[in-house]
N, C-alpha and C positions, 0 to 999 in steps of 0.2 A: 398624037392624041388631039381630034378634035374639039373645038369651046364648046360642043354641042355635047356632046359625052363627057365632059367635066359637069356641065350644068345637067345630064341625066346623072350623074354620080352624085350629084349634092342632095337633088331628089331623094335617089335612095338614102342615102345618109341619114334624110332629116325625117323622114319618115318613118325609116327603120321597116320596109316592108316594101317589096319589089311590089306586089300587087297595088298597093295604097299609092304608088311613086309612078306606075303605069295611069294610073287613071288622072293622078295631078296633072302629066304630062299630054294627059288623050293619045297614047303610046298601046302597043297591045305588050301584054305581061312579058310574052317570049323573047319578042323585041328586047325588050330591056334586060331582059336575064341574057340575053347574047350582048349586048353592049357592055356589060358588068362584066362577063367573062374577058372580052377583048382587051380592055384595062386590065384585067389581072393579070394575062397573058404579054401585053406588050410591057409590065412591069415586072412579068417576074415572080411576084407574092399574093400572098392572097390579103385581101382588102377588106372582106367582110369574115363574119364568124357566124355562121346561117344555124337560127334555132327552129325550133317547134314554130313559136309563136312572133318572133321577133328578131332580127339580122343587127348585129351588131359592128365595132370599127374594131379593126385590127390596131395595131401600132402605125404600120403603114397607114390605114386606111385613116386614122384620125390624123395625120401630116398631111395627106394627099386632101383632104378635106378643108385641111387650114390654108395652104398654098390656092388651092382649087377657088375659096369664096376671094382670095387677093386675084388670081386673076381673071376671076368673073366680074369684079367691083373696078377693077383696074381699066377692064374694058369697056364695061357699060358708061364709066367715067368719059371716056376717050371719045367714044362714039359721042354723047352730047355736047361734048366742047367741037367736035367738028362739022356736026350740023345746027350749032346757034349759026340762028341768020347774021348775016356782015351790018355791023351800023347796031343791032341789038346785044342790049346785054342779057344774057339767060346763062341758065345752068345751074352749077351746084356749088356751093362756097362748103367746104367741109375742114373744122375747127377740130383737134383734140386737145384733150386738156385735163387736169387734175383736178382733184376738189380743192377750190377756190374762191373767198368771194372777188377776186378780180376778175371771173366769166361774167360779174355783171354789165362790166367794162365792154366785155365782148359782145352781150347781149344787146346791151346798147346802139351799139355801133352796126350791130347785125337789124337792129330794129329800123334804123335811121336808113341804112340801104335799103329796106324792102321799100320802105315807102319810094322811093326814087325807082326803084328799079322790082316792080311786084313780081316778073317772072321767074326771079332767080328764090334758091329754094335754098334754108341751111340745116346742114347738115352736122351736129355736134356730139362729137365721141368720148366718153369718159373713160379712161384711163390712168395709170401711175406714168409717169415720166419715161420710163423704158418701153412700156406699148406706144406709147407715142410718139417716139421718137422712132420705133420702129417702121410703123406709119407712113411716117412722114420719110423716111431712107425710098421707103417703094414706092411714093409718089401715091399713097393711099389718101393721105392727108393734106391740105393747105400750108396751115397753119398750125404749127404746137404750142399752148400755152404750158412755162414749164418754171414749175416752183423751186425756187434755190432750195437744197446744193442741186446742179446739175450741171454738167461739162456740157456747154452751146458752142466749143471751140468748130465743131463740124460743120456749124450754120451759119447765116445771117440772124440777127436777134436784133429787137429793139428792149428795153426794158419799158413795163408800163410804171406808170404815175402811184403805185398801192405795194403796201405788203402787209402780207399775214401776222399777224404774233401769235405765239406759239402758250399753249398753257394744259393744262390737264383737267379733264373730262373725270369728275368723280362723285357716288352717290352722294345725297343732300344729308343721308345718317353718318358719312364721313366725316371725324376732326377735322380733312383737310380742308371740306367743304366752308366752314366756319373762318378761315383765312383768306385777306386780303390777295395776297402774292403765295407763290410757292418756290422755297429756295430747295437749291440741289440738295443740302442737308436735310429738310422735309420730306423730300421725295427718294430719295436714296436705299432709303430702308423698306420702300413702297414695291408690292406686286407692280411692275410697268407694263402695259400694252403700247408696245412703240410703232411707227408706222416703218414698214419695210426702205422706202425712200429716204427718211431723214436720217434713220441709223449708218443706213447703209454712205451717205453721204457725214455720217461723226458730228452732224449738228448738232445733236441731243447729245453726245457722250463727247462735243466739247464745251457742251455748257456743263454739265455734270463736273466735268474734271477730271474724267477716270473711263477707263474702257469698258465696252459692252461688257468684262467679265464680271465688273465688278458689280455692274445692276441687276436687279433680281427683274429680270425679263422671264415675265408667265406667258408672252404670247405677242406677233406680229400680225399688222393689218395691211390690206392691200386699200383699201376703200373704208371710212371711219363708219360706216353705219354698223355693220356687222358686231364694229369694234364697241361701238356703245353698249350691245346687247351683253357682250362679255363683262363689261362697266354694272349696269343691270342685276346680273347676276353675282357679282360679287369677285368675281375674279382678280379686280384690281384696278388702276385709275390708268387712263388715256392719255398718252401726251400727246396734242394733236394741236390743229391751227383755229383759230378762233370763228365763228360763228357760221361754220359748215354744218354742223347741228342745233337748230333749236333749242333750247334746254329748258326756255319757261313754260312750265306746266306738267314740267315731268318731274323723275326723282333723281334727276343730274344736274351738276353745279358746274360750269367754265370755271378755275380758277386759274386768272395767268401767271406767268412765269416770271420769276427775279434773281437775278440781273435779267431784265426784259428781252426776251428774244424773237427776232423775228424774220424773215424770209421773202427774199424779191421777188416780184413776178416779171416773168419775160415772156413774150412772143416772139416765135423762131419759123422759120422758113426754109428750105433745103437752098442750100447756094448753089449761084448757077441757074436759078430755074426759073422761068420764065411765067409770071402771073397769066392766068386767063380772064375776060375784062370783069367778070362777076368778083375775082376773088382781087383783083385792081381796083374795084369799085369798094369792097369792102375796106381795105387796108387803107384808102382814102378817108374813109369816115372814122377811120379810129384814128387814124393821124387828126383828122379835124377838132375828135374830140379833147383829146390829148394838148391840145394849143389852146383848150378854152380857160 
């Protein structure tokens, strides 16, 4: 299978219409309805699920879709690291990372290198710690910013200078809203929205005391904005990391956590691997800033 018929499959994909994917491509329709075939045939299954009005992804077809933009993204990556001119720095610095306010740290540092170096371009992907360290395995990624709990034993890591504290997201008509701190025995008998990464790493159920059975979890978050909307409605209170969301002005109160808990931030890198000079220019300027 050639990249040229991955990237005519992505076409169809996003489009959902061999016709509408013909003319993005400046392709003639039959053309591509034979390239479409050919990939089903040198795989085997069928890819798409052809309607009336609109073509959909198989099971297969939505895999071959996910592999397919990793290795279109993998190569156009590849391609401008080897034609930056020699002596310049150019290209793509590309950061994942979770919600955190230590990406300002990042930002920083990412601001500090443009000026030095204006042709380099960044690139910043938000994720939970598992997409980004996925990432970062197939050399998708630079850099992962990644929020304790997290096993870094596979990488290189530095730890940055910040950490998160942890407290719960609850409307301003809430008792719990009216308190300073929130102890496990407050929160215990509480509807929780916990976030998929910290349970999943016992943070939360070892400040609690007690296992995920015993708290009354109405609901998991991948990304806290979502999760506020369920806060909103009434579902139940947030425990999440401190000023990822706004709260002045709305009907949400941060109240944090006691005994105080809180969360490292670390920056990690595939070990073994060798910086290209944009993403060695960046890693520079957060060591710089880090020493001030």
């Amino acid at each position: 299978m050639e990249l040229r018929e991955l990237k005519y499959f992505l076409a169809v994909a996003e489009e959902g219409s061999i016709t509408r994917a013909a003319e993005a491509l400046f392709v003639t329709q039959p053309n591509l309805s034979r390239q479409m075939k050919k990939i089903e045939g040198e795989i085997g299954r069928p890819l798409f699920v052809r309607g009336s009005r609109k073509i959909t992804l198989t099971e297969a077809g939505r895999l071959l879709k996910k592999r397919a933009e990793e290795i279109c993204e993998l190569y156009d990556r590849t391609m401008d690291e080897v034609k930056a001119p020699a002596g310049g720095i150019e290209g793509e610095v590309r950061i994942g990372g979770g919600e955190s306010r230590a990406m300002s740290l990042i930002a920083r540092a990412a601001t500090n290198m443009l000026k030095k170096h204006p042709k380099v371009k960044i690139n910043i992907f938000s994720g939970d710690s598992g997409t980004v360290a996925e990432r970062l395995d197939k050399g998708l990624t630079d850099f992962g910013v990644f929020i304790e709990p997290f096993d870094l034993s596979a990488y290189d890591s530095m730890p940055l200078p910040l950490s998160d504290r942890w407290g719960a997201i609850v409307r301003n008509d809430s008792p719990l809203a009216q308190r300073d701190r929130l102890t496990p025995a407050e929160l215990k008998g509480e509807k929780l929205i916990l976030s998929r990464q910290s349970a999943g790493g016992n943070i939360i159920y070892d400040w609690f005391g007690c296992s995920g059975e015993e708290l009354n979890i109405a609901a998991r978050y991948n990304l806290l904005y979502n999760a506020t909307l369920l806060v909103e409605d009434g579902m139940g209170c947030a425990v999440s990391l401190e000023g990822l969301i706004n709260c002045k002005g709305t009907d949400l109160v941060f109240v944090p956590l006691e005994p105080e808990l809180r969360s490292r931030i670390d920056i990690a890198w595939k070990r073994h691997s060798s910086f290209t000079p944009a993403a060695e220019a960046f890693f520079k300027e957060l060591c710089d800033i880090m020493q001030q």
